[in-house]
FITOR-743224 format. One line per field, with one value per residue (C-alpha): residue number from 1; chain; x, y, z. Coordinates in steps of 0.5 Angstrom, whole numbers. Example, Ala and Ser with C-alpha at 12.3 -4.5 7.8 and 13.67 -1.06 7.14 Angstrom:
// residues 2
num: c(1/2)
chaine: c(A/A)
xx: c(25/27)
yy: c(-9/-2)
zz: c(16/14)
// end
This chain:
// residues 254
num: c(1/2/3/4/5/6/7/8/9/10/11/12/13/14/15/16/17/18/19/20/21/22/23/24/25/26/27/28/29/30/31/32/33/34/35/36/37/38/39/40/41/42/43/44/45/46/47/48/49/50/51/52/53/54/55/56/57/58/59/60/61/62/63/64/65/66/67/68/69/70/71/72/73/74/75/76/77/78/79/80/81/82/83/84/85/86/87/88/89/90/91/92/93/94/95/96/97/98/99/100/101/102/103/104/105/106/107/108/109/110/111/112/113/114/115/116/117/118/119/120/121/122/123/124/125/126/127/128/129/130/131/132/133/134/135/136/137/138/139/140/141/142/143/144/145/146/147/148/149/150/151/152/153/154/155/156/157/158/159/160/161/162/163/164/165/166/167/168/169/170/171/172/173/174/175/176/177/178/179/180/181/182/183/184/185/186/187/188/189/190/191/192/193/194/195/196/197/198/199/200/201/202/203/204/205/206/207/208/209/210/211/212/213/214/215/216/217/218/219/220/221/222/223/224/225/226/227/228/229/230/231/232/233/234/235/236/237/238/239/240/241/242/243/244/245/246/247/248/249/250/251/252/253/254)
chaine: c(A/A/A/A/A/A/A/A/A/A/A/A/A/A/A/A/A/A/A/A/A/A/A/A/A/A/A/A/A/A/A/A/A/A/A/A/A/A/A/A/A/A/A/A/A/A/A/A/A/A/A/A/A/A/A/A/A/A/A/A/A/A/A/A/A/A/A/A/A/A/A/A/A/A/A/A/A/A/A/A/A/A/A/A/A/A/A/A/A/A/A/A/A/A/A/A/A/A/A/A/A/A/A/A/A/A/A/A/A/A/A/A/A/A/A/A/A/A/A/A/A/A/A/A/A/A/A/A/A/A/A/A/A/A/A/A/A/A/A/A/A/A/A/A/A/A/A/A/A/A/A/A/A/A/A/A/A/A/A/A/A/A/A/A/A/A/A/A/A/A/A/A/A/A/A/A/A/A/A/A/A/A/A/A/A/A/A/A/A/A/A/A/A/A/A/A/A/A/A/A/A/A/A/A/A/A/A/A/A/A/A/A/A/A/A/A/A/A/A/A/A/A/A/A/A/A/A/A/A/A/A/A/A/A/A/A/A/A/A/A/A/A/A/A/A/A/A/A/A/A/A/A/A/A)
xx: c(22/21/17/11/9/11/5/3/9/9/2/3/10/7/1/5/11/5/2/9/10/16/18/17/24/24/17/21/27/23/19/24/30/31/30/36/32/25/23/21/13/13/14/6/5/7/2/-3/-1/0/-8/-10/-10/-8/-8/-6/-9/-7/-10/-8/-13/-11/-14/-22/-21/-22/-24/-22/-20/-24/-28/-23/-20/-20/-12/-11/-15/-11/-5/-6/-9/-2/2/-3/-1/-3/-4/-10/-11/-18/-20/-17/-19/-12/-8/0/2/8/13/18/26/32/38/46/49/46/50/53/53/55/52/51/47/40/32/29/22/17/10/5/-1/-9/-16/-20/-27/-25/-27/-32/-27/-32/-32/-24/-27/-30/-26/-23/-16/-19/-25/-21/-17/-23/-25/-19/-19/-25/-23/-16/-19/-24/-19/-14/-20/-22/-14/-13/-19/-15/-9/-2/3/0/5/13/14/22/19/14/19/23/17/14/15/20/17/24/26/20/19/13/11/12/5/2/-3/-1/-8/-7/1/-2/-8/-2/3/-2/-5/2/4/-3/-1/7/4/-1/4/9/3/2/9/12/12/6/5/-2/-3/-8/-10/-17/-14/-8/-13/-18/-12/-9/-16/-17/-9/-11/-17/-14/-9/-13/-18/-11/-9/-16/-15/-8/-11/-16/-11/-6/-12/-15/-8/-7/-13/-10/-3/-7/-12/-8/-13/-19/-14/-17)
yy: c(4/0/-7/-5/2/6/8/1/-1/7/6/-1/0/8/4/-1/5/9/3/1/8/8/15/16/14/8/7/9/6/0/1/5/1/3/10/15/21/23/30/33/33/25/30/30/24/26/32/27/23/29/31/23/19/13/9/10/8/7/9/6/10/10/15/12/8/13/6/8/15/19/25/31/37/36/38/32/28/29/29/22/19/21/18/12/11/16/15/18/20/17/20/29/28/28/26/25/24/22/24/21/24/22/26/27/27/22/15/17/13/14/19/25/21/16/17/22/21/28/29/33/34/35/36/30/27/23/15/12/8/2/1/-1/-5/-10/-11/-18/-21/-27/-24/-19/-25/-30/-24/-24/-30/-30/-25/-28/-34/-30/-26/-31/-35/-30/-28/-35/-35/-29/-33/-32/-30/-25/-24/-25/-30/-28/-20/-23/-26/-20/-16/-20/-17/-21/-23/-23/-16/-13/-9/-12/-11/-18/-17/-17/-24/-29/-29/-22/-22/-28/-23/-17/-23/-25/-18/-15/-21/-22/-14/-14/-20/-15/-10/-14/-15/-9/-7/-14/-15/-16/-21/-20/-22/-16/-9/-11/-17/-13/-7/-13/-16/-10/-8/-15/-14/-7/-9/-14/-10/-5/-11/-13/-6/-6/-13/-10/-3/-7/-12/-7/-3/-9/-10/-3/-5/-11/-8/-2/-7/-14/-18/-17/-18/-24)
zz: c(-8/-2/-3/-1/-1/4/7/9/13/16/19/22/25/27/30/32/36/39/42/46/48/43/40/31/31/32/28/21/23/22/17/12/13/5/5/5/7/9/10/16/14/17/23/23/25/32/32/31/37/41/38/41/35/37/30/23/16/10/3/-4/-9/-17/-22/-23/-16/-10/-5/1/1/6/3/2/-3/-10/-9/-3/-8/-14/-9/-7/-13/-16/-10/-11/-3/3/11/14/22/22/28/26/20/16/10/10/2/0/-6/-9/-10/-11/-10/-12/-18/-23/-22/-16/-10/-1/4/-2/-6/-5/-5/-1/1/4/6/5/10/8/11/10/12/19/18/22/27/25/18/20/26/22/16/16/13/11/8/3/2/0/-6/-8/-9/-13/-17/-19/-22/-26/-28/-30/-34/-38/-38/-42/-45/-49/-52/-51/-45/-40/-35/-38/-33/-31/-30/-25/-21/-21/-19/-13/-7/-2/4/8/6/9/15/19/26/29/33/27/26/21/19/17/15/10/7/6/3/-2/-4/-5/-9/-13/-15/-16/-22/-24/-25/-28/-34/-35/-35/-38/-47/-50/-56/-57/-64/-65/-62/-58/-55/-52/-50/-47/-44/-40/-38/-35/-32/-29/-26/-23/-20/-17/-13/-10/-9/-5/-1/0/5/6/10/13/16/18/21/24/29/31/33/37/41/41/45/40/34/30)
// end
């Protein structure tokens, strides 16, 4: 799976294509440089452009934290919700949600074998072009920070080891593999950087070994970890569409 969720690197490289004039193509090409097959259903996307979207948004909800996803269906909900990503034409009033597959013989490798990619399309509530106008990078960033110091002091107030530190490591996103649109601020590339890191470290807390001596402590511990994943997860939309903006209107990008 790519390091970044791929609805992140579509909407920016998908704005980031429609802006230049270049085709889809080009866009994935880019944007899932790691993926070995990607349905026909991305193929909306040039709908969308032909119906005069311009811009391309990105929603990472999860099970109990809908922030961020425009009004729709119970079926879309659930779909995204189970996705944890999708990408939104803010303008039609659309969702794109990805699903995962691989294909081939288990252990297989080459052209018959990899990881598939398909998208569905739903109805959902169109966005207020300037709620996503007057989000700011550094602003997500400052919360962020806010919450990873509170978290860690409570974390610590706890005992014991939270994160297993070789699987963090392994877990953090690597800047230099990802695919990011060059035009894309250093404000806002840093605001991406830090969320996505803030939440592959999360994940790994809650995924990685536990050693809490009892069963509150470890349940309280992984609710701290959650939480503090889902303000990433948060910062991290947040700062991708802050981003969107400015790839599609450069000269009143911050």
């Amino acid at each position: 799976m790519p390091e970044l969720p791929a609805s992140v690197r579509i909407a920016l490289w998908a704005t980031s294509a429609w802006t230049r004039g270049e085709e889809l193509e080009d866009a994935l090409t880019s944007a899932l440089p790691d993926i070995d097959a990607v349905g026909a259903g991305v193929r909306t996307l040039d709908l969308w452009r032909d119906l005069g979207e311009r811009t391309v948004l990105v929603a990472l909800p999860a099970s109990g934290d809908t922030t961020g996803l425009p009004g729709c269906s119970p079926d879309a909900r659930a779909a995204a919700v189970d996705a944890e990503e999708c990408l939104v034409a803010p303008g039609l009033g659309a969702l794109l949600v990805p699903t995962w597959s691989t294909f081939g013989p288990p252990g297989a490798t080459g052209p018959d074998a990899g990881t598939r990619l398909d998208w569905t399309a739903y109805d959902c509530d169109p966005v207020p072009i300037h709620r996503v106008e007057a989000l700011d990078p550094r602003e997500s960033t400052r919360l962020l920070t806010t919450t990873v110091l509170e978290m860690t002091a409570q974390l610590d107030a706890l005992g014991g080891q939270p994160f297993d530190a070789a699987a963090a490591r392994e877990a953090l996103p690597k800047p230099g593999a990802w695919a990011l649109p060059e035009e894309l601020p250093g404000t806002t590339l840093r605001a991406i950087t830090f969320a996505a890191s803030i939440g592959a470290a999360a994940a790994a807390g809650i995924d990685g070994p536990q050693d809490a001596l009892d069963s509150r402590t470890h349940h309280r511990r992984l609710d701290l970890l959650r939480e503090l994943h889902r303000v990433a997860e948060r910062a991290l939309a947040d700062a991708t569409n802050a981003g969107v903006v400015a790839v599609a209107h450069p000269r009143t990008s911050r």
